[in-house]
C-alpha positions as CSV (number, residue, x, y, z in Angstrom):
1,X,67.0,202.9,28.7
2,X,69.0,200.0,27.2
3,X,68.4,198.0,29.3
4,X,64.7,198.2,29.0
5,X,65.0,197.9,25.1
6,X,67.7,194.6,25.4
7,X,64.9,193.6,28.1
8,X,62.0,194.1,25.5
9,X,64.1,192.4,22.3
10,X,65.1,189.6,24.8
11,X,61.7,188.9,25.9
12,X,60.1,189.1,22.6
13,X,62.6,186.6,21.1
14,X,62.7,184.0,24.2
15,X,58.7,184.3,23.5
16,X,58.6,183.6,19.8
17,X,61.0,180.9,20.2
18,X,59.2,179.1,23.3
19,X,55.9,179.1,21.0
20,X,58.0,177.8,18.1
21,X,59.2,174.8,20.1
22,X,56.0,174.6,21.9
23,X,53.9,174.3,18.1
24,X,56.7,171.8,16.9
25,X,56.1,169.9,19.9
26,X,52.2,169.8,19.3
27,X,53.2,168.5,15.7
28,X,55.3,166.3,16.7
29,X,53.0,164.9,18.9
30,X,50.3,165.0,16.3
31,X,52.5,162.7,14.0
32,X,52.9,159.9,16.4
33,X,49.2,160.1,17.0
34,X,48.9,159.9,13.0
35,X,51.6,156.7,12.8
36,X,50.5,155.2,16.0
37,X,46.8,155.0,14.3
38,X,48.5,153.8,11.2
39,X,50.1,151.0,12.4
40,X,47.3,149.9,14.3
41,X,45.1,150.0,11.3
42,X,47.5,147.5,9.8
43,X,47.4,145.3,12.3
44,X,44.1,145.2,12.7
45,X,44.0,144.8,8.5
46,X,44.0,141.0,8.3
47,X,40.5,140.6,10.7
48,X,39.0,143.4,8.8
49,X,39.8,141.5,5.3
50,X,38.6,137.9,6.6
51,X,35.3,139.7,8.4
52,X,34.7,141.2,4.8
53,X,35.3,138.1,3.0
54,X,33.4,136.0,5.3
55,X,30.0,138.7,4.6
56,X,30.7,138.2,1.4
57,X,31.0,134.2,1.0
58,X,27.4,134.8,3.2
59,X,25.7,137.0,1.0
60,X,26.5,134.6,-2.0
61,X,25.7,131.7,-0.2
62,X,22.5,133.3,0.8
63,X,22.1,134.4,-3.3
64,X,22.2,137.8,-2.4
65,X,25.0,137.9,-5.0
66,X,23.3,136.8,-7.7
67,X,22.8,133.1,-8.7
68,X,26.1,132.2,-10.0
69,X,27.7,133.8,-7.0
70,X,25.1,131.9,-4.9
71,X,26.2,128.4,-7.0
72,X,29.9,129.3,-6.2
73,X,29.0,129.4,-2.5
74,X,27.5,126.6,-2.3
75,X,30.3,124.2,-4.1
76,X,32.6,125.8,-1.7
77,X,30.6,124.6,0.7
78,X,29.8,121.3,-0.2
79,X,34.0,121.1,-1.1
80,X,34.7,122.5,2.4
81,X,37.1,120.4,4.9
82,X,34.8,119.7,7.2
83,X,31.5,118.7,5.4
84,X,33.7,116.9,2.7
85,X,35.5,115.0,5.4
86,X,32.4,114.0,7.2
87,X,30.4,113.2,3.8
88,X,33.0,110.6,2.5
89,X,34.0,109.0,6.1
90,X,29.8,108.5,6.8
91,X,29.6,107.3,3.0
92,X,32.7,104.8,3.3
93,X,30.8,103.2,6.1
94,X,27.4,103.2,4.5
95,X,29.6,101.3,1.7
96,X,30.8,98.9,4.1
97,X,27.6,98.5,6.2
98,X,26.2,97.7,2.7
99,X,28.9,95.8,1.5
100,X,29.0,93.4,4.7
101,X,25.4,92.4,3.7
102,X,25.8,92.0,0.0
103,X,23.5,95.2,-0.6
104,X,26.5,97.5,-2.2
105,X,24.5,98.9,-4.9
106,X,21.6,97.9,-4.2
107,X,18.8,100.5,-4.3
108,X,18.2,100.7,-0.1
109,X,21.9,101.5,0.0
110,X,21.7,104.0,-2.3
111,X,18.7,105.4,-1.0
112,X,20.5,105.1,2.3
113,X,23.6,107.0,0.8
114,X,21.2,110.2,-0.4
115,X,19.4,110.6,2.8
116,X,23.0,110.5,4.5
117,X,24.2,113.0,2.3
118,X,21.0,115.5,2.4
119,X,20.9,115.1,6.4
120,X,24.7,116.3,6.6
121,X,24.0,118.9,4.3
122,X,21.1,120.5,6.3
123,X,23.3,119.8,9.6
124,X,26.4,121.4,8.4
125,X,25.2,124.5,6.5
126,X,23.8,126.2,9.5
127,X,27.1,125.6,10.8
128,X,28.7,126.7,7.9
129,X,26.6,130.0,7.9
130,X,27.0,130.4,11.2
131,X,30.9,130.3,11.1
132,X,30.8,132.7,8.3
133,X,28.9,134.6,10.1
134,X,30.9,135.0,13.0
135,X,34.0,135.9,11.1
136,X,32.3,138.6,9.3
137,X,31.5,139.1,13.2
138,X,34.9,139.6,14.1
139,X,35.6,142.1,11.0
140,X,33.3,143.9,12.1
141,X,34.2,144.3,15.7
142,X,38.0,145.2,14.1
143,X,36.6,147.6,11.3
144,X,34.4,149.1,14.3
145,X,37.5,149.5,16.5
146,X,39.6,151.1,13.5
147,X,37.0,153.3,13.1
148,X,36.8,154.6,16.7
149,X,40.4,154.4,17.0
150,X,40.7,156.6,14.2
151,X,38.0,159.0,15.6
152,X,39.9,159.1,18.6
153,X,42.9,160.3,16.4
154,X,41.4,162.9,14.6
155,X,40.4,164.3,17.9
156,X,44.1,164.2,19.9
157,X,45.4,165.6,16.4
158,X,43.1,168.2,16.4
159,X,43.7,169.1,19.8
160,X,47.4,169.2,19.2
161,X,46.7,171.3,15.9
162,X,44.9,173.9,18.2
163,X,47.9,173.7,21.1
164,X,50.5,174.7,18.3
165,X,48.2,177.8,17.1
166,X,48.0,178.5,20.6
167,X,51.4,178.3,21.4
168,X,52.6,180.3,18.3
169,X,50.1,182.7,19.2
170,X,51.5,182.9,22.8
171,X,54.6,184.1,21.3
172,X,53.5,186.5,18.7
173,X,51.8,187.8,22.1
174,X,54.6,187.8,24.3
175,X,57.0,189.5,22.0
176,X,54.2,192.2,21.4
177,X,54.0,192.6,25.2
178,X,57.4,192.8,25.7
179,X,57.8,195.8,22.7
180,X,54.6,197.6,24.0
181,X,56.0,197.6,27.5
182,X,58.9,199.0,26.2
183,X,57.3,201.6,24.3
184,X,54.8,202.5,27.6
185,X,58.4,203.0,28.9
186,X,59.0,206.7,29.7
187,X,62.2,206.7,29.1
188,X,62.1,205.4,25.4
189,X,59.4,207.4,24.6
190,X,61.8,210.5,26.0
191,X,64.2,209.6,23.3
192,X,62.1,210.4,20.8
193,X,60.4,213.8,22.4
């Protein structure tokens, strides 16, 4: 008769305590799913950022900003490396050209000078739109990532959420087993006739 009730108290105990460490192992695991995700969202932070400010240098220059934005755009633009490089290096050898054949100011040289300048322009703004473009590509591709990475979390977390009810509920069930087995026990309920 003891031994059957040290038998029930010991089972129901080892129970409650394997679904205790079982649930804390579920949480813990739903953590590092939590910080894991974290950390990958910063990483990925930087190409989200540049994607979003790349869209939004597009929609201005586009003048889906509003005009002033869409003005802004474009003197960025017109001031970037590239096209500000190639504008003065093709109008320093206009210049030259020009100057070699005593036409420096005259008005085929400066005629010369616009139709350089508007030519580059149209060239290099597809460019430039398309280079926007493909950055606000790539922050989209990392913001889409995030996203399913993040979805993915939720999911393992949620699983582990229901693994730790399930575990504490494994105990709660084992140490009620173990007590109604010792109360189906004839000899404990004998004690009590």
């Amino acid at each position: 008769m003891v031994a059957s009730l040290i038998g029930a108290v010991i089972g129901g105990a080892t129970s409650l305590l394997a679904g205790r460490k079982q649930a804390r192992a579920a949480s813990n695991a739903a953590a590092l799913q939590q910080r894991q995700f974290q950390q990958t969202r910063a990483d990925m932070a930087p190409w989200r950022e540049a994607g979003a400010n790349a869209l939004a240098e597009l929609a201005a220059l586009y003048g889906l900003s509003g005009g002033d934005a869409r003005q802004a755009a474009l003197s960025r633009f017109r001031t970037s490396p590239g096209f500000g490089f190639r504008l003065a290096e093709g109008q320093r050898a206009l210049d030259r050209s020009a100057a070699a054949r005593g036409m420096l100011l005259s008005g085929n040289q400066l005629r010369a000078l616009a139709e350089y300048g508007q030519s580059l322009a149209a060239k290099d703004y597809g460019g430039y739109a398309n280079r926007l473009a493909a950055l606000a590509g790539i922050g989209q591709s990392a913001t889409e990532g995030t996203a399913r990475l993040g979805a993915d979390a939720a999911a393992a977390q949620g699983r582990f959420g229901l693994a730790a009810g399930d575990a504490r509920a494994g105990g709660i069930s084992g140490a009620g087993n173990a007590i109604a087995a010792m109360l189906r026990d004839e000899r404990f309920r004998n004690l009590f006739a």
